[in-house]
N, C-alpha and C positions, 0 to 999 in steps of 0.2 A: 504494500500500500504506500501510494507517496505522500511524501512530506503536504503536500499541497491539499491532497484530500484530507488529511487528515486533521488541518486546522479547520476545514469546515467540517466536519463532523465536530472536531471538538468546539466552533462557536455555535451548531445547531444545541448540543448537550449543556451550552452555555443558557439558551432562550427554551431548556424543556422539552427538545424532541431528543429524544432517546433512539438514535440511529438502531441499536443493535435488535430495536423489535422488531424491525421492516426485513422482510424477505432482499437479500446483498441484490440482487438480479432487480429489482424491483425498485429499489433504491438508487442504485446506480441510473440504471434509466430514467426517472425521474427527475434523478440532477442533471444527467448532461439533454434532456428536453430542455430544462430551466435556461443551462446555460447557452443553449442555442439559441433560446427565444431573448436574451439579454446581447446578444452578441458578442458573447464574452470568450477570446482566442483557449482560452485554458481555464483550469482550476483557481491555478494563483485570480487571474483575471476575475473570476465570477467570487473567490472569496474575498475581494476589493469590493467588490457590487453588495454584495451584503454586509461590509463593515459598514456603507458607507449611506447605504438605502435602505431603511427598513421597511420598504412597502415590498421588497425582492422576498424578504425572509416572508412577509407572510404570504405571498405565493407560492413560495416551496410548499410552506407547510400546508395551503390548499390544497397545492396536487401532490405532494403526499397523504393525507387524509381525503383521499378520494371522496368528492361530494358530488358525483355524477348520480342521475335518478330517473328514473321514466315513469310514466302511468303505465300500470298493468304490466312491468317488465318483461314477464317470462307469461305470456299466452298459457302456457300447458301446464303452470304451476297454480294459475285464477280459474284457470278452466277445471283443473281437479279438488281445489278448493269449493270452486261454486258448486259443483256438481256433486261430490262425494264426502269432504273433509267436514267441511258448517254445517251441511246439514244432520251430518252425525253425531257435531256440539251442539247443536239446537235440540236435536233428541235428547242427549245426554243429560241438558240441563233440563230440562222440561220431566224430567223424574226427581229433581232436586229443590229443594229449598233456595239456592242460591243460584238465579236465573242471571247471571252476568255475565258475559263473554269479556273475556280481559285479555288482551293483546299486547305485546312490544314489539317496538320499530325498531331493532338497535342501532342502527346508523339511518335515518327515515331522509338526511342529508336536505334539502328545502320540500320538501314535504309530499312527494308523490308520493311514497309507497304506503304511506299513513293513509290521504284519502282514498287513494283506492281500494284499500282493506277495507276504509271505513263503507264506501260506498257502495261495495258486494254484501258487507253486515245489515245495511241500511237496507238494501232490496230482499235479500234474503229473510233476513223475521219481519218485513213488512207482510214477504207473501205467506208465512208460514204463520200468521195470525194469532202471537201469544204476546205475553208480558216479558219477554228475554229482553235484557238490555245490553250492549255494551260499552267499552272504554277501550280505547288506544292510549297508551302511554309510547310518545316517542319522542327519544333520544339523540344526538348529536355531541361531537366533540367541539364543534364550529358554532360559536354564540351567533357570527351571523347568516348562518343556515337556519338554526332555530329561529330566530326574528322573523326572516324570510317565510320560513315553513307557516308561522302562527299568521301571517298575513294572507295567505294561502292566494296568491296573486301569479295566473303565468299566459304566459305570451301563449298566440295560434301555435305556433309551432311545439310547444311542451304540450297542448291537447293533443294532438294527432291520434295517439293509440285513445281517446276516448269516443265511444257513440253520440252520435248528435243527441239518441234521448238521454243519456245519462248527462253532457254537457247544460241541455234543458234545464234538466229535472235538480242538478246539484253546483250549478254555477249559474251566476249572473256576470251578463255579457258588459264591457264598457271599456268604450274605447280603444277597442281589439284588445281588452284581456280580460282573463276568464277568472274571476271570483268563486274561491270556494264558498259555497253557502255554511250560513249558521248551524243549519242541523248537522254538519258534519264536521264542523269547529267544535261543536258541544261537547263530543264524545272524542275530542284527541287532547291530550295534556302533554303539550310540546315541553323538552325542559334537557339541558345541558346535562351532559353523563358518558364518562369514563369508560367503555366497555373492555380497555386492557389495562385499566389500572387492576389491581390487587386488593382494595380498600371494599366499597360499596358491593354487594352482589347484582341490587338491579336496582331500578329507576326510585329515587324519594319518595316522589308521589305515588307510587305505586303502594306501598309501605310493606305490603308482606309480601310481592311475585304472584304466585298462586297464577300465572298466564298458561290458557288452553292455547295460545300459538304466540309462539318469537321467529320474528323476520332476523335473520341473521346473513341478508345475500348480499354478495359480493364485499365482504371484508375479509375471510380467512385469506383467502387468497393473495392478501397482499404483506404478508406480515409471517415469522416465523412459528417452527412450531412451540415454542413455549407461550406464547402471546396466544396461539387457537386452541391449549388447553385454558389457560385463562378466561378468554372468553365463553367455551363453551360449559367450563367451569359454571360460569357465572347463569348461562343457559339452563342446565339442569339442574340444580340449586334452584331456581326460579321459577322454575315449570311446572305444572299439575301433572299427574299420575297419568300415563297414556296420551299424553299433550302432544303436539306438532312443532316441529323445529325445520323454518323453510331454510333455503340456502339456494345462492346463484347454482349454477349449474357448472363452474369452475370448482365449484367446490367440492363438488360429490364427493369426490375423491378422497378427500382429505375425513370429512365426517366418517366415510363407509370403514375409517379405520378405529374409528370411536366404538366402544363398548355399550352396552343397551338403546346403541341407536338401532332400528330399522328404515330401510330406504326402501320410499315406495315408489320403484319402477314403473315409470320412465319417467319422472318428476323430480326436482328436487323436495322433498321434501320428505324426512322425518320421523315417525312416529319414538317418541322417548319414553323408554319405558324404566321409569323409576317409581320406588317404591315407596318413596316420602307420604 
């Protein structure tokens, strides 16, 4: 390793990124993106850029916490959700006292994967005509991701993957941008949270976990393996008894070596069978 890299890693561990949780392969590309977009000839070069710019550092640190998001990401992951997984927590709960469906977003990044979750919960016990209610709890490391997300404000182009009726029926339209509606503000409790620290297990607000599903897609992938027990640490410690644990589809891999997971083919996603 050179001399040159290694004073930027050590002024990142200087401002709180901790280089050695990031996957080396993953990291490395991320910096010389950076420094190409800065036009900086070399290392020494772009570690001058960051002593002397601090709007550079927190672009690294953007595109290293990856806050990329789509509505309805993975087609075949909403599709077996709609179809098979909710409706079998809406059964579940509707034998129970405790009618709630409780969710985490753990990187929800400005805020699609939240409403979207929210707005498959929302059609779903709509048609299924009982008293189940739920809550999203979602997460970020990025304070202005979270800002962002709780404004739930996005351009034509972030709708794309949504239906004209669901656009209708759960946005207002203005000035070509698509307002999340209140009823699906109501039930998501945005709020800043650590998912590879080692301290908190899961979200404040939340106060005890107890979630029938955690979104956990596209973050293992970027980060080593002692950071994906961590997090998924913090996963099932959190989860209810035969609960769902989603995950990109980069990911499978990594989960399918995990213990009391089951993966339900051809989806990412989960079923966690712990015994809590």
């Amino acid at each position: 390793m050179s001399v040159e890299l290694i004073n930027i890693i050590e002024f990142l561990r200087l401002h709180q990124i901790e280089i050695q949780h990031f996957d080396e392969k993953f990291f490395i590309k991320t910096l010389e993106k950076r420094i190409s977009s800065t036009e900086a000839k070399s290392y020494d070069d772009y570690y001058n850029i960051l002593l002397s710019n601090t709007k550079e550092l927190t672009e690294l640190q953007k595109t290293l916490y990856i806050n990329y998001s789509e509505f309805f990401r993975n087609s075949l992951t909403f599709s077996f959700l709609e179809q098979i997984i909710i409706p079998e927590i809406i059964r579940k709960k509707q034998l129970k006292k405790n009618k709630e469906i409780r969710v985490w977003s753990m990187a929800t990044a400005n805020g699609q994967e939240a409403y979207s979750i929210a707005i498959l919960l929302d059609e779903i016990i709509s048609k299924s005509n009982t008293d189940i209610s739920y809550r999203i709890f979602a997460t970020d490391i990025i304070k202005e991701e979270i800002e962002s997300a709780k404004k739930g404000i996005y351009n034509t182009e972030d709708v794309e993957n949504i239906s004209l009726k669901r656009l209708n029926s759960y946005f207002e339209k203005k000035n070509n941008q698509y307002i999340a509606s209140a009823k699906l503000k109501n039930n998501i409790y945005f709020s800043l949270f650590d998912v590879i620290s080692d301290q908190m297990l899961c979200p404040e607000a939340s106060i005890f976990g107890d979630f029938d599903l955690i979104f956990c897609s596209n973050i293992l992938f970027y980060y080593n393996s002692h950071i994906h027990n961590i997090i998924l640490n913090k996963a099932i410690n959190c989860i209810s008894s035969n609960a769902y644990l989603i995950t990109g589809e980069a990911e499978k891999e990594i989960l399918k070596k995990s213990g009391g997971l089951i993966n339900l083919f051809p989806s990412a996603i989960f079923r966690v069978n712990n015994t809590k």
